[in-house]
KOLMARBA-523567 format. One record per residue (C-alpha): residue number from 1; x, y, z; residue in three letters. Coordinates in steps of 0.2 Angstrom, whole numbers, plus 2048, in hexadecimal, padded with zeros to 3 digits. Layout:
<rs>
- nr;u;v;w;rest
- NUM;X;Y;Z;ALA;
...
</rs>
This chain:
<rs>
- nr;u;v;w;rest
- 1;A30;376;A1D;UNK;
- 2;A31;387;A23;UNK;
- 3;A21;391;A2A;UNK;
- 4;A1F;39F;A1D;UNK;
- 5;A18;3B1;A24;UNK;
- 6;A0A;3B2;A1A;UNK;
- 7;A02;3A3;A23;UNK;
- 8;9FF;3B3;A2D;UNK;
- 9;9EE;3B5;A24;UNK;
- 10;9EA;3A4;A21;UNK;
- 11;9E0;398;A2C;UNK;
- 12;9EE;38A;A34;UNK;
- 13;9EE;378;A2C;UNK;
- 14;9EF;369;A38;UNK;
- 15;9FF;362;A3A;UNK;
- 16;9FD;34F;A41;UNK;
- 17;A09;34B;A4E;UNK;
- 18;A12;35A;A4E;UNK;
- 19;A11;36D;A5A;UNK;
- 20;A10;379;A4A;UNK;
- 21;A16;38A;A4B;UNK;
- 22;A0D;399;A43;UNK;
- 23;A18;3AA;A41;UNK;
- 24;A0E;3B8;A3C;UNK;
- 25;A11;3C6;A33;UNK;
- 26;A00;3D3;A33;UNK;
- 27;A03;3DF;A40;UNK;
- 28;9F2;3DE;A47;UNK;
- 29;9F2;3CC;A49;UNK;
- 30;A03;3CD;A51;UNK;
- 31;9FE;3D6;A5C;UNK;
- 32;A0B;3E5;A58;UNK;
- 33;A01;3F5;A5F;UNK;
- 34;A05;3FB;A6E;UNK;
- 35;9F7;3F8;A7C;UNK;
- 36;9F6;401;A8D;UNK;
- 37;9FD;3F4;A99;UNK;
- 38;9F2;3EE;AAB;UNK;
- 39;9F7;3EC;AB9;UNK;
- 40;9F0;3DC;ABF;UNK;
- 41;9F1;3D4;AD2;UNK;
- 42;9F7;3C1;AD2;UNK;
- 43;9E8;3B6;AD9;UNK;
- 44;9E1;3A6;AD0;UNK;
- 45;9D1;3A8;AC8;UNK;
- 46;9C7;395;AC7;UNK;
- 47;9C7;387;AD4;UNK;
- 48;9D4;379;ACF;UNK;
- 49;9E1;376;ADE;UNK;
- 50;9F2;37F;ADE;UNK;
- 51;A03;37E;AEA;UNK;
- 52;9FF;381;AFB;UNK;
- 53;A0D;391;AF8;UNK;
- 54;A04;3A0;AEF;UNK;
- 55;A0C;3B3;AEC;UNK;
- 56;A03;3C2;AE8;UNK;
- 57;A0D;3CD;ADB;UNK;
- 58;A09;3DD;AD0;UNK;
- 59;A0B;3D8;ABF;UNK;
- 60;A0B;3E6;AB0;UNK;
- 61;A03;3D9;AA4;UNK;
- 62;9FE;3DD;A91;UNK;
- 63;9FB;3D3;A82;UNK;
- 64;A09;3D6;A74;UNK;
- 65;A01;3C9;A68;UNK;
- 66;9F3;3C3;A5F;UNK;
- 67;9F3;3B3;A56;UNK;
- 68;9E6;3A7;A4F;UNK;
- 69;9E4;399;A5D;UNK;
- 70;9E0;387;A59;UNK;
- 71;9D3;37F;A68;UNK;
- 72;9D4;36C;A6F;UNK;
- 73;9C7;365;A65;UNK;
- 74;9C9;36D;A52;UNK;
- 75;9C6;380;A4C;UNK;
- 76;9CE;38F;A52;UNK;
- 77;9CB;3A0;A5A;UNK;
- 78;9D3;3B1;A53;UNK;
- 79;9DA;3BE;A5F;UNK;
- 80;9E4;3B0;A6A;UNK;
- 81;9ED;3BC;A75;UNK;
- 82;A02;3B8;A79;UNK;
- 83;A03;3C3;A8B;UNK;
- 84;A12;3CC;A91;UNK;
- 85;A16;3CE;AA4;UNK;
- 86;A23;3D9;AAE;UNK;
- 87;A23;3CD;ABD;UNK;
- 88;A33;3D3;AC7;UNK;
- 89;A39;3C5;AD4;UNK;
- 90;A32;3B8;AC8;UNK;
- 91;A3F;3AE;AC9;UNK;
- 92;A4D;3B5;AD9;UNK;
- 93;A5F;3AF;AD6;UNK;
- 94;A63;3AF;AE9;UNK;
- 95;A57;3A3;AEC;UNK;
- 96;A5D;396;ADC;UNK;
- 97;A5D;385;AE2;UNK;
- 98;A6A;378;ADD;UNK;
- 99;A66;372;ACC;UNK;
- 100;A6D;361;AC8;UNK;
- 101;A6A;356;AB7;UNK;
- 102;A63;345;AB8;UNK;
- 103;A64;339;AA8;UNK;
- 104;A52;334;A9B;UNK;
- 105;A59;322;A93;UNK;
- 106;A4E;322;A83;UNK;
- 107;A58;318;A77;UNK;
- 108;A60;324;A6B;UNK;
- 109;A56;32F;A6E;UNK;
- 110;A5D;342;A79;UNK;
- 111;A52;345;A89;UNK;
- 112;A5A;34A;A9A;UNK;
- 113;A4F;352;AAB;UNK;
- 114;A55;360;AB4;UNK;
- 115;A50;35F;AC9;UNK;
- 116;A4C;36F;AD1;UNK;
- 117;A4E;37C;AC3;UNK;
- 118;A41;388;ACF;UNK;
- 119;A3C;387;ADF;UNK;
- 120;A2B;384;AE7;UNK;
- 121;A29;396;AE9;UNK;
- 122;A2D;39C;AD8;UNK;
- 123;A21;38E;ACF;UNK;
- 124;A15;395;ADA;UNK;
- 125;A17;3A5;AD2;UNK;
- 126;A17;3A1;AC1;UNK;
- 127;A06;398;AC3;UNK;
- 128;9FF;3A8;ACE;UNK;
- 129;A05;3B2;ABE;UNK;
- 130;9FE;3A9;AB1;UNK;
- 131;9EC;3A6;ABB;UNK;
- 132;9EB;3B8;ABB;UNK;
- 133;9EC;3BA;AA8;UNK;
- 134;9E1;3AC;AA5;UNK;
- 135;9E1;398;A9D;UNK;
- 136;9D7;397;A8F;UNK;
- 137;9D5;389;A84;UNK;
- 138;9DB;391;A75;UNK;
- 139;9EF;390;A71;UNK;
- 140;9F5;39D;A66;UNK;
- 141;A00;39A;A55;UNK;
- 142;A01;388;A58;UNK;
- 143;9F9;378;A4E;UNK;
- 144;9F2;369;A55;UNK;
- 145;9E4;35E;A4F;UNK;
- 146;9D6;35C;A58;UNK;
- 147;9D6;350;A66;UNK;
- 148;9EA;350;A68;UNK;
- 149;9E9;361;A77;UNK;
- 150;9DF;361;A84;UNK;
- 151;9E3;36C;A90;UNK;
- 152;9E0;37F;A93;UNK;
- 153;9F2;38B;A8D;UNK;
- 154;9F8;39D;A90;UNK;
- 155;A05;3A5;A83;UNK;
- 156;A10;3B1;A8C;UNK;
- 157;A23;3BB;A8A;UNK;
- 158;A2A;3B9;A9C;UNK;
- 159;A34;3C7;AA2;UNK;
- 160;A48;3C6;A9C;UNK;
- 161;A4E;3C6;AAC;UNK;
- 162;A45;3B7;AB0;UNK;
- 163;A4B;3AD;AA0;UNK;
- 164;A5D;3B3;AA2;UNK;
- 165;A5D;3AC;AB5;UNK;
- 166;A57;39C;AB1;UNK;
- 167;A5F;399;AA1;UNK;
- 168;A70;39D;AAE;UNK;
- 169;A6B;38F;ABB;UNK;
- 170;A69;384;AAC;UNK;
- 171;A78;389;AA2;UNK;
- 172;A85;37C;AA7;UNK;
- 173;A7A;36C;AA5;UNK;
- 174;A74;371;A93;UNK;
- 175;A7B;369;A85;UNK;
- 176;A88;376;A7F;UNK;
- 177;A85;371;A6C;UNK;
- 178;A79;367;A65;UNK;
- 179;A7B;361;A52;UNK;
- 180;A89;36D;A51;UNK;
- 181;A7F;37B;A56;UNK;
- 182;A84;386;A67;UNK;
- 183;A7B;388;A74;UNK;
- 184;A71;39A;A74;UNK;
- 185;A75;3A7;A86;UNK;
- 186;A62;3A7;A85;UNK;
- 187;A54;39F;A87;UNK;
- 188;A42;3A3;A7D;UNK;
- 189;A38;3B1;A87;UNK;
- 190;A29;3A8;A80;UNK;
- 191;A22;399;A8A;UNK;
- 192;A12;391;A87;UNK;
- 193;A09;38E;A98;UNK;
- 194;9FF;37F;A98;UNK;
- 195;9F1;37B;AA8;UNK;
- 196;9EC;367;AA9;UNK;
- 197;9DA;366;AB1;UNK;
- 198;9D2;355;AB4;UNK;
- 199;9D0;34A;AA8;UNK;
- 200;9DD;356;A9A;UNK;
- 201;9E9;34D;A93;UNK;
- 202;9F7;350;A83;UNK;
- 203;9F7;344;A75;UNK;
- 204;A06;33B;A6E;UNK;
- 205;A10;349;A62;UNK;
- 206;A20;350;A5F;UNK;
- 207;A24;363;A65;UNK;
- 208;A26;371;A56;UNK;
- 209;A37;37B;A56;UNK;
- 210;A38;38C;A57;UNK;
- 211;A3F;39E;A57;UNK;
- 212;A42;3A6;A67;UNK;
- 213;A37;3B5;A6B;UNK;
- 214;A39;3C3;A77;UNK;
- 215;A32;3D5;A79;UNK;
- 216;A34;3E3;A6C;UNK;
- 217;A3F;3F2;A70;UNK;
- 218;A2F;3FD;A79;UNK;
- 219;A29;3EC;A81;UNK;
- 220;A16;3EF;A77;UNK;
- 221;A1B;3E0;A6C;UNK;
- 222;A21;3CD;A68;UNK;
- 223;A31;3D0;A60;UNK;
- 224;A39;3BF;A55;UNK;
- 225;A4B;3BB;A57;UNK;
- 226;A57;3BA;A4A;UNK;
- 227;A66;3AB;A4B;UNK;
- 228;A60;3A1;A55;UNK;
- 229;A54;392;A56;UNK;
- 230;A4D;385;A64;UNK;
- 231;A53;374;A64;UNK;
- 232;A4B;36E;A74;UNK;
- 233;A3D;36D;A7E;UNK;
- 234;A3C;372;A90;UNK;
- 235;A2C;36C;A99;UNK;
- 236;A30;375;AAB;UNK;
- 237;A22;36F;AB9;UNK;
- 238;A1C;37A;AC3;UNK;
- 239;A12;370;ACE;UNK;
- 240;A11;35B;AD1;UNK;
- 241;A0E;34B;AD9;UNK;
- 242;A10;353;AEB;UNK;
- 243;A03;35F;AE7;UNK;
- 244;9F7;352;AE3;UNK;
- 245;9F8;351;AD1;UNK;
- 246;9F4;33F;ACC;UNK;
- 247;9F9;339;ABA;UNK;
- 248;A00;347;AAE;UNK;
- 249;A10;33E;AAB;UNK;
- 250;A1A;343;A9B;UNK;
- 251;A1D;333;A92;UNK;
- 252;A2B;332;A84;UNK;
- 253;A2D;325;A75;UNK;
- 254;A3A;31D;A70;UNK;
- 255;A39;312;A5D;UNK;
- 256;A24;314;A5F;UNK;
- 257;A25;30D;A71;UNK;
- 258;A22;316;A81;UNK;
- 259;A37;318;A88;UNK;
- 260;A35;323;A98;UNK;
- 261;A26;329;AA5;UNK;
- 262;A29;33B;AAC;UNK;
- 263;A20;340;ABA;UNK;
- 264;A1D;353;ABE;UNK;
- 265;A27;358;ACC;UNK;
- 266;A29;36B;AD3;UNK;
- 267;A36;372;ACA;UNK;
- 268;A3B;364;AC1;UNK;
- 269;A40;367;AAD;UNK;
- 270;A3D;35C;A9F;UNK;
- 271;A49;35E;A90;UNK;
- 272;A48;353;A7F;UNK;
- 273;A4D;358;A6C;UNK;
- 274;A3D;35F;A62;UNK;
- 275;A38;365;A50;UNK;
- 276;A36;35D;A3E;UNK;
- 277;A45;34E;A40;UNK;
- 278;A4A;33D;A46;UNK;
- 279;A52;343;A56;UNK;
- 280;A40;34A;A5C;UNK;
- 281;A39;342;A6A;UNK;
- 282;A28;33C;A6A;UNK;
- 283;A1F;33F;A7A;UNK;
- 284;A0E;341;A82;UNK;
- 285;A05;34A;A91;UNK;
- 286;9FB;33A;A9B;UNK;
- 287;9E9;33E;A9F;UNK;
- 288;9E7;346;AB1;UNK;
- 289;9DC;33E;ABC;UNK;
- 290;9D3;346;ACE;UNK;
- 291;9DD;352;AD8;UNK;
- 292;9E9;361;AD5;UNK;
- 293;9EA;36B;AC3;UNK;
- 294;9F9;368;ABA;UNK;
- 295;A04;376;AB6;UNK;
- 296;A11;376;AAA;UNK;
- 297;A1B;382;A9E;UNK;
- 298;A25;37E;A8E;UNK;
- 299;A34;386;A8C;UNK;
- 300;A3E;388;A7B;UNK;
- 301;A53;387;A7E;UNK;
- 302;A5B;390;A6F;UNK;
- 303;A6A;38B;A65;UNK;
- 304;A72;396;A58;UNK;
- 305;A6D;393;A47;UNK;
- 306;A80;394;A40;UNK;
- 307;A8C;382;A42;UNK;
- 308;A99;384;A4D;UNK;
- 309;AA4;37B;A45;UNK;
- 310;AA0;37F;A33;UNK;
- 311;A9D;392;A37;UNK;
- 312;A8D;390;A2B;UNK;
- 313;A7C;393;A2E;UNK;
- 314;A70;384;A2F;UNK;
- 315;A5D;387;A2A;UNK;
- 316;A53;383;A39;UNK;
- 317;A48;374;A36;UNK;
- 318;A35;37E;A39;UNK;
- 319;A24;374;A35;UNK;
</rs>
């Protein structure tokens, strides 16, 4: 069932099991005026342990959206801002390390890991930038029932350049179709930041699929893709097990039992088939116990909405 826009102006239902998405139309909500941007210095604001490596950047941030954002434990908060950054050097392709694929066996069921997608250095980075617009507990435009997210999120478009060079060191080691669909040139500029303290887990659920978003034309606004919709999730982890994370593992389902253990790894990517279907892999974040905050960000890979081979196009399967 497709997510109508004028949901915009209604309160989200809960979804059981599922990562809903809510698109809205009301300008205001959306976050669609233009707002003077900051220029913000890259430090991390609170306590919890991260990398030993830490950058210092000038980052023009501003907020391009405003959704209403669910909270861990039931209600919701209005306003939820989706952040913008210019980062240049986010992500350097001189400095791309040697991706490689590794196999996830879960039954029937599509899952695959991809080994040093970034380096240390640019997860550092990406954890530096998102510190300095701030974790919240709030996530804005998605549904989940009380209990099922505990952790603390930050919605933000990362800069173009950034995608395009990741989604090049990924290319060749993506499916090239899935279910007769092709395989996008880009990846969604969206990614949903999520910060594990201890104790912060993710119950068992299956992800939402999704448009891709990127920037609007004077960059003041979250602009919504035509032709193109996600078919898997990317969980890329920016920090791990030799930072001192202890527990956080990703674990996937296969048939209602528990099929693979994934634990987070610098730079290591998680991929496996989301949205409202049998392919969709059920999964859940493990709770983390003492040491380092977990850092990870879930990324959206697009394939085109019209079947390549019957050059017709298919309506995306949205909750």
């Amino acid at each position: 069932m497709s997510t109508s826009p004028a949901l915009a102006n209604s309160r989200p239902r809960t979804a059981a099991l599922s990562i809903c998405r809510l698109i809205g139309s009301d300008p205001k909500q959306n976050g669609w005026m233009g707002i003077s941007p900051s220029i913000r210095p890259i430090f991390p604001p609170h306590a919890p342990k991260v990398p030993d490596i830490m950058t210092q950047l000038a980052v023009d941030s501003r907020v391009v959206a405003r959704l209403t954002g669910t909270l861990p434990e039931g209600g919701f908060e209005e306003g939820t801002p989706i952040w913008a950054c210019d980062a240049p050097g986010l992500l350097d392709p001189a400095d791309a390390p040697e991706t490689r694929l590794d196999a996830v066996p879960l039954g029937e069921k599509l899952a695959f890991l991809m080994e040093d997608v970034i380096t240390r250095a640019e997860a550092a980075r990406f954890i530096d930038l998102t510190e300095s617009l701030g974790y919240r507990d709030a996530a804005p435009g998605i549904q989940t029932p009380p209990g099922m997210r505990r952790n603390k999120t930050v919605h933000w478009i990362a800069p173009e350049a950034a995608m395009a060079e990741l989604h090049r060191r990924m290319k060749s080691l993506l499916p090239a179709t899935l279910e007769g669909r092709a395989l996008s040139p880009r990846l969604s500029q969206r990614i949903n930041m999520y910060r594990y303290d201890i104790g912060d887990e993710f119950n068992l659920h299956t992800d939402g699929d999704w448009p891709g978003f990127g920037l609007s034309t004077d960059g003041t606004g979250m602009a919504q893709w035509r032709g193109t919709h996600s078919m898997l999730t990317m969980l890329l982890y920016l920090n791990g097990s030799e930072d001192g994370i202890i527990g956080g593992e990703t674990v996937l389902y296969d048939k209602g039992e528990a099929g693979a253990t994934i634990t987070p790894h610098t730079g290591r990517a998680l991929f496996f088939r989301h949205g409202q279907n049998r392919a969709s892999v059920l999964h859940a974040g493990a709770r983390l116990g003492a040491g380092t905050s977990k850092y990870v960000a879930r990324i959206n890979v697009m394939y085109d909405l019209q079947s390549v081979a019957a050059g017709q196009f298919e309506a995306p399967r949205c909750l």
